[in-house]
Steps between C-alpha positions, in 0.01 A plus 500: 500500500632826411444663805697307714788765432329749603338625816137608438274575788201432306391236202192541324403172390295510213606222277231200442366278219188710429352306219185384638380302284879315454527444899196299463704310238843494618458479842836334597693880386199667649600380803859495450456922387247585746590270807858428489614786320339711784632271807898510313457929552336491821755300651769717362329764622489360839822423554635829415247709690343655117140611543309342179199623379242192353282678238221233493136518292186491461433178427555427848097549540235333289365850450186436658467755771694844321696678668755287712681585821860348660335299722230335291529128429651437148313285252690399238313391150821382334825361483677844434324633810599192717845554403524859575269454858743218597814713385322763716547240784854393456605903531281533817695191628835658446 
């Protein structure tokens, strides 16, 4: 990883496979993009103390009740949503 020479404070990590229809299709890189992918930075970011940022989505939520808050209980619909909720996880466990 790039960054490992350098000292950022902060990552934004916004990097995912966002083909939705293809995660339902490829599933094995879905996960390997969206799971593992996200647990390989978070752990980085762990061990040297860098503050990352997890930009998630909206496909979270089934879209059934509008607007959303932080503390509403995801729904997932899909396999690209899955992905991302259980990256979402693996950062919140680092």
């Amino acid at each position: 990883m790039f960054y490992l020479n350098k000292n950022p404070e902060v990552i934004i990590h916004c990097a995912a496979y966002t083909d939705v229809d293809g995660c339902e299709v490829n599933k094995e890189y879905a996960w390997r993009i969206n799971v593992e992918g996200t647990r390989a930075i978070a752990k980085v970011c762990q061990v040297r103390r860098i503050f990352m940022i997890y930009i998630s989505t909206d496909y979270v939520s089934d879209g059934e009740k509008g607007l959303y808050e932080e503390d509403d209980v995801p729904s997932p619909i899909n396999y690209y949503g899955l992905t991302k909720l259980i990256g979402k996880e693996v950062v919140l466990y680092y």
